[in-house]
C-alpha positions as CSV (number, residue, x, y, z in Angstrom):
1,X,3.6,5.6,34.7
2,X,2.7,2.2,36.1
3,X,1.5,-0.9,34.0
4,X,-2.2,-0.3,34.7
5,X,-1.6,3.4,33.9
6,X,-0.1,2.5,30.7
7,X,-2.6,-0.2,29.3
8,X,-5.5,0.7,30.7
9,X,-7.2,0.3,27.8
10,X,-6.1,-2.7,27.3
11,X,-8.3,-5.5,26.0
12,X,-7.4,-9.2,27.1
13,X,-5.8,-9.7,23.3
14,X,-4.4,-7.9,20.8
15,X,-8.2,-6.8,19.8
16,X,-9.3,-3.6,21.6
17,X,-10.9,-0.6,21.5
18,X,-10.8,1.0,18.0
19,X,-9.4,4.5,17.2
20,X,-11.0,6.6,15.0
21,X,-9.3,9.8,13.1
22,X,-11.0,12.4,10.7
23,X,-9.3,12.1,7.4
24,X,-7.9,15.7,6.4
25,X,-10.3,17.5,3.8
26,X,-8.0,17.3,0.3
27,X,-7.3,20.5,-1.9
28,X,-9.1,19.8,-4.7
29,X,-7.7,20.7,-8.2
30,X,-4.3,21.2,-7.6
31,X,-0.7,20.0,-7.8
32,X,1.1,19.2,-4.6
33,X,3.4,22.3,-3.2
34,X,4.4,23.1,0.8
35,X,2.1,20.6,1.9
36,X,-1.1,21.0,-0.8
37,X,-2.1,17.5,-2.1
38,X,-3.1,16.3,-5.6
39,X,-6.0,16.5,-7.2
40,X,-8.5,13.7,-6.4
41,X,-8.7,10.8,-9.1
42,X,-11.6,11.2,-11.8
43,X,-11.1,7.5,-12.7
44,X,-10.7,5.8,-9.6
45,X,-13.6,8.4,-8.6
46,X,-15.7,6.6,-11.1
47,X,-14.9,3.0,-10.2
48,X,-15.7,3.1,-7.5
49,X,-19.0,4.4,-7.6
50,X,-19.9,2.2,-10.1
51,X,-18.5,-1.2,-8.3
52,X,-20.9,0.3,-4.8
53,X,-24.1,0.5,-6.7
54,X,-23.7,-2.2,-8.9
55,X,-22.9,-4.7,-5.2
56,X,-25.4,-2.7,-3.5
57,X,-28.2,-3.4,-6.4
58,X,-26.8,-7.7,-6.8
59,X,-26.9,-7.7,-2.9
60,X,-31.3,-6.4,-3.0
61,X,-33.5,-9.0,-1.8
62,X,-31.2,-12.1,-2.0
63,X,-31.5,-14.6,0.7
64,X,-28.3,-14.6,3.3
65,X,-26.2,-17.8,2.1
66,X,-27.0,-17.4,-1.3
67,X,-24.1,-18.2,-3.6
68,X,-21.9,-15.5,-5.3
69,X,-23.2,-14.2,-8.6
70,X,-20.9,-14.5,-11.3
71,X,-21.7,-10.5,-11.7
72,X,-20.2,-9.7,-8.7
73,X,-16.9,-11.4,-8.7
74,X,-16.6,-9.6,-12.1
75,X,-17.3,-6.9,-10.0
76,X,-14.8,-7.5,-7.6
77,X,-12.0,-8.0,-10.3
78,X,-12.6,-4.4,-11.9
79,X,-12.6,-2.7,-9.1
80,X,-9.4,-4.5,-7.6
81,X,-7.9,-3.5,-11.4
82,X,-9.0,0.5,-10.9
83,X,-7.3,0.3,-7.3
84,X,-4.3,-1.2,-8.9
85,X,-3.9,1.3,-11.5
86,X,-4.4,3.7,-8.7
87,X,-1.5,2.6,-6.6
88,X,0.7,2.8,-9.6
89,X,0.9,6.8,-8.9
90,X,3.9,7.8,-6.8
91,X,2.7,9.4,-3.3
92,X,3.1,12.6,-5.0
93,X,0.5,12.2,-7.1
94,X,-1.8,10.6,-4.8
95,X,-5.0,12.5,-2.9
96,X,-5.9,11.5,0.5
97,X,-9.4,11.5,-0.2
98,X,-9.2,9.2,-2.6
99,X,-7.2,6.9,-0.5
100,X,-9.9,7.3,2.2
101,X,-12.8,6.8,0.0
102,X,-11.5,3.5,-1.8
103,X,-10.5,1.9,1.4
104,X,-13.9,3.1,3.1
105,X,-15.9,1.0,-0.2
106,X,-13.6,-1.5,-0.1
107,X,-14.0,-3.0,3.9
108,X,-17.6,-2.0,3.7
109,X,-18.6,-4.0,0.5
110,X,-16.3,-6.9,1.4
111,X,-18.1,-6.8,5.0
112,X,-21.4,-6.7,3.1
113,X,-20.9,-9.6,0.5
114,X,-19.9,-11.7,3.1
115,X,-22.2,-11.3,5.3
116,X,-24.5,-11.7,2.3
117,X,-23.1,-14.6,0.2
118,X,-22.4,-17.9,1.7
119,X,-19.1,-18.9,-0.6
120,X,-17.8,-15.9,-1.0
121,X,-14.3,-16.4,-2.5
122,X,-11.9,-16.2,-0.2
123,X,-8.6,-14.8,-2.4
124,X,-10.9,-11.8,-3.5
125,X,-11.2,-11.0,0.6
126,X,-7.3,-11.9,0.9
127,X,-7.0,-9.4,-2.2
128,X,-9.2,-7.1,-1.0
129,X,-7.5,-6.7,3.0
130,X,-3.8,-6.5,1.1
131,X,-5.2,-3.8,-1.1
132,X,-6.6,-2.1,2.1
133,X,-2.9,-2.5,3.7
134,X,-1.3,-0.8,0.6
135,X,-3.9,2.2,0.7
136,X,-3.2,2.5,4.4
137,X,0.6,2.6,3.9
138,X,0.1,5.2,0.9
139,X,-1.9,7.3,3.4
140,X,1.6,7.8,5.3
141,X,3.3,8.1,2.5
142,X,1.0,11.2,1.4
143,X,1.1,12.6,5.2
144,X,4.7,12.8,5.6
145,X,5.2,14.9,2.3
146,X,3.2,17.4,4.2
147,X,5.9,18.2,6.4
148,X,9.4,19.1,6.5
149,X,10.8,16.7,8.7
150,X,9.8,12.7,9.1
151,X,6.6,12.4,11.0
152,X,6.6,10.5,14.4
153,X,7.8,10.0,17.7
154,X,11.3,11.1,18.6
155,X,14.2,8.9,18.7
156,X,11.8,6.0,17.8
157,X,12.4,3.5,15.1
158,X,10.8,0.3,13.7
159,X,11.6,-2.6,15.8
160,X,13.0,-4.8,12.7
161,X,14.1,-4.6,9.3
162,X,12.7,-4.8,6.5
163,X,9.3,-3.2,7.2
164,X,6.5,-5.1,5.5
165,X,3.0,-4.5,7.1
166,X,0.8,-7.1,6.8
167,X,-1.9,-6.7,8.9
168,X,-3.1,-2.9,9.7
169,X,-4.4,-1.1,12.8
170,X,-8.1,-0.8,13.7
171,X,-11.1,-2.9,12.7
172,X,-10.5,-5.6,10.6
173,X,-11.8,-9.2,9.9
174,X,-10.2,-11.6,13.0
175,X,-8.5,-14.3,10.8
176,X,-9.8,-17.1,13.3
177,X,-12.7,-15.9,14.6
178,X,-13.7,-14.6,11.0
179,X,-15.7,-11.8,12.6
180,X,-14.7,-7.9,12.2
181,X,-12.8,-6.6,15.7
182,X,-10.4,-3.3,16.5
183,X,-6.8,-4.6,16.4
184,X,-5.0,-2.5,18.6
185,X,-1.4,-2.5,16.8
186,X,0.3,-3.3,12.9
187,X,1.8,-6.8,12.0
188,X,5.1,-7.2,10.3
189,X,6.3,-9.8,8.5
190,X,9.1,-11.9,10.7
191,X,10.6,-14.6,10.1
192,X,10.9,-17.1,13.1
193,X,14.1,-16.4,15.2
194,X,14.3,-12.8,13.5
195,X,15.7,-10.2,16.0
196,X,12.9,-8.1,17.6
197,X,14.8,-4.5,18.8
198,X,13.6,-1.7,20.8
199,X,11.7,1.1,19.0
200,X,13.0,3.3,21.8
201,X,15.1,3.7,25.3
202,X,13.0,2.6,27.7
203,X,12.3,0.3,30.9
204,X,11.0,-3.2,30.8
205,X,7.4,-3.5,32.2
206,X,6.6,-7.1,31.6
207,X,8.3,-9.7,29.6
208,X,7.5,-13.3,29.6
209,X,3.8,-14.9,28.7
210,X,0.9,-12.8,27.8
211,X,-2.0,-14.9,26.9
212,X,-3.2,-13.9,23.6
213,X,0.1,-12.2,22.7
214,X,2.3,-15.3,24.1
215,X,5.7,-14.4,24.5
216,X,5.7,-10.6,24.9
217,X,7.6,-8.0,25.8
218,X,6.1,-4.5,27.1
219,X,7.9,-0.9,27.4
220,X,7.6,2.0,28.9
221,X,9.3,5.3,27.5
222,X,9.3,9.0,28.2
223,X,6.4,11.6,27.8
224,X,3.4,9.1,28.4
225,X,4.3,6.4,25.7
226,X,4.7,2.6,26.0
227,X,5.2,-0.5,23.1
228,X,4.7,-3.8,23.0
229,X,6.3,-6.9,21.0
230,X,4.0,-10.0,20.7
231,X,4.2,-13.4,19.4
232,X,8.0,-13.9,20.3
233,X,9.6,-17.3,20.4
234,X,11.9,-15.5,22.9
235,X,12.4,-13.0,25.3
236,X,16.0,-11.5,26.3
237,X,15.0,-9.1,29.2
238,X,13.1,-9.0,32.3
239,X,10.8,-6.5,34.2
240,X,12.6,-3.2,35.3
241,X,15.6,-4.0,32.8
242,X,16.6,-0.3,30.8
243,X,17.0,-0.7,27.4
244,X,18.3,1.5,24.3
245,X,17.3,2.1,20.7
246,X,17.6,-1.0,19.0
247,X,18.9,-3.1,21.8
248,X,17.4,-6.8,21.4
249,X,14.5,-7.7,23.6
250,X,13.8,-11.2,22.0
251,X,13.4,-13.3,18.9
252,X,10.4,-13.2,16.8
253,X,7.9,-16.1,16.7
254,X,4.3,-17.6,16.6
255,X,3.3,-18.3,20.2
256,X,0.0,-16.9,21.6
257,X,-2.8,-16.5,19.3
258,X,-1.7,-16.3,16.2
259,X,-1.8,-18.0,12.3
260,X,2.0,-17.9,11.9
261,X,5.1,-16.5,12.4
262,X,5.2,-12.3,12.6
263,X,5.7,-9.4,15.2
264,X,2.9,-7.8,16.6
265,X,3.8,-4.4,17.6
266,X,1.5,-1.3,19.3
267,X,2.0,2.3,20.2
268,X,0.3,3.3,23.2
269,X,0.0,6.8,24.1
270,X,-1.3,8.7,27.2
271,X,-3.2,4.5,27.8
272,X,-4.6,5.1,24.1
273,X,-3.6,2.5,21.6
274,X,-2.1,4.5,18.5
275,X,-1.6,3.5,15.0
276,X,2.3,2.6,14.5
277,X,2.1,3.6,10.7
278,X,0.7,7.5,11.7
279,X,2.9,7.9,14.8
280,X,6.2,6.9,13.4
281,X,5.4,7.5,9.6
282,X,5.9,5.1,6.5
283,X,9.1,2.5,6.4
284,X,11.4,4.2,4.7
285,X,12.9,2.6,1.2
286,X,15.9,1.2,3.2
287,X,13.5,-0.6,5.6
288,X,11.6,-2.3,3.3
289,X,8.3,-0.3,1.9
290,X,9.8,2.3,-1.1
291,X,7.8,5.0,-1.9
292,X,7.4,3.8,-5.8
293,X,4.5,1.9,-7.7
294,X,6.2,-1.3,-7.5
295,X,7.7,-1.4,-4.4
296,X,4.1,-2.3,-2.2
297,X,3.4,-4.0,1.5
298,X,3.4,-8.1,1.0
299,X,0.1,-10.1,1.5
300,X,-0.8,-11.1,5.2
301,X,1.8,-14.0,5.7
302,X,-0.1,-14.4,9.5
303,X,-2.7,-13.1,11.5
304,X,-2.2,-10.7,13.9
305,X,-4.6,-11.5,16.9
């Protein structure tokens, strides 16, 4: 597969063409067993119904730029309570459809208010997109107790340890532009200088500057699938170097376009941009994300672009 082949859906940033996936219909009323899911939350059910209408009713007829009505931030705290209370259920005891639902109300209403309302407070959208992380997260979580053995692509791994996603794949508010676009990969928390490894053998496509993803590195693997590193302070290889599992291709950073130090990493398969966390399945608790209701994804620490 050639370079072109590989990313030819690729966008001139890390923004690009959003996937879209049916969420699985939930068995309704039952325990979990060989694969059947939870029963869907009554309370969180509730909540959220309640926090749509009572933003959708605030939101009627009031001028764009208008300031935030004390109502609504109320509104905004109760809900963000139900969601927490929510997440405090192991995976086990967690339905998809409610995941699917709360994080559907959540980006929509925040989209809404502030389009609508000219101060919106920013830490209830920072709240809101870490809440949307952790509901994306659980949403592996929930998918891999469907099967027998861990979801994802063979002999692939995360390319750094711990795992904390901070930034998730698909549309999402830029954090310069401050405009909703696709992001085409996940962001992990890094530190700068962290080691960056291969998720998989492979062969070196491009490594070196990559405009909106600075210091990159790009690979191509068997059976139609590529990766790419972004944001590096350094790069270790060079095109048409072969590389194992785990070797190092660089050191992680904050060049390109970006709000601070982190890796950006995407999936590409068959030239489709694919989301990390459904292809190679939920860190495990050893790599930083433990499937318990304290153990959660850490706020955005910098923007993915």
């Amino acid at each position: 597969m050639s370079f072109d082949e590989a990313w030819r859906n690729d966008p001139a940033g890390p923004e690009g063409a959003e996937a879209s996936a049916a969420p699985r219909a939930p068995v309704h009323g039952r325990p979990r067993s060989h694969g059947l899911e939870a029963a869907p939350s009554v309370e969180l059910q509730a909540a959220l119904l309640m926090f749509g209408a009572r933003a959708r009713s605030l939101r009627a007829g009031v001028p764009r730029g208008s300031p935030t009505p004390a109502v609504e931030q109320g509104n905004w705290r109760e809900v963000s309570a139900a969601v927490d209370a929510f997440l405090d259920r192991t995976a086990a005891e967690t339905s998809s459809y409610d995941l699917v639902r709360a994080r559907a109300t959540l980006e929509a209403e925040l989209e809404f208010d502030e389009q609508t309302y000219g101060d919106f407070p920013p830490a209830f959208a920072e709240r809101t997109q870490d809440q949307v992380t952790e509901l994306a997260v659980r949403m592996a979580q929930v998918r891999l107790l469907g099967v027998r053995t861990r979801h994802g692509l063979a002999a692939f791994e995360w390319p750094l340890e711990p795992v904390v996603v901070t930034s998730l794949f698909g549309r999402r508010l830029h954090p310069l532009a401050h405009v909703y676009r696709p992001h085409n990969g996940v962001d992990l928390a890094a530190q700068e200088g962290q080691m960056v490894n291969a998720a998989s053998a492979g062969i070196v496509l491009s490594a070196g500057w990559q405009g909106a993803y600075g210091q990159a590195v790009m690979l191509q693997h068997e059976g139609g699938v590529a990766t790419r590193y972004g944001h590096l302070s350094q790069v270790f290889v060079e095109p048409g170097d072969q590389v194992e599992r785990g070797d190092s291709l660089g050191l992680a950073g904050n060049t390109g376009v970006s709000t601070g130090p982190h890796l950006h990493f995407e999936i590409v398969r068959d030239g489709r941009p694919r989301d990390p966390l459904a292809e190679l399945g939920p860190p495990l608790p050893s790599e930083g994300l433990a499937d318990s209701s304290t153990d959660r994804p850490g706020a955005a620490v910098g923007g993915p672009q």
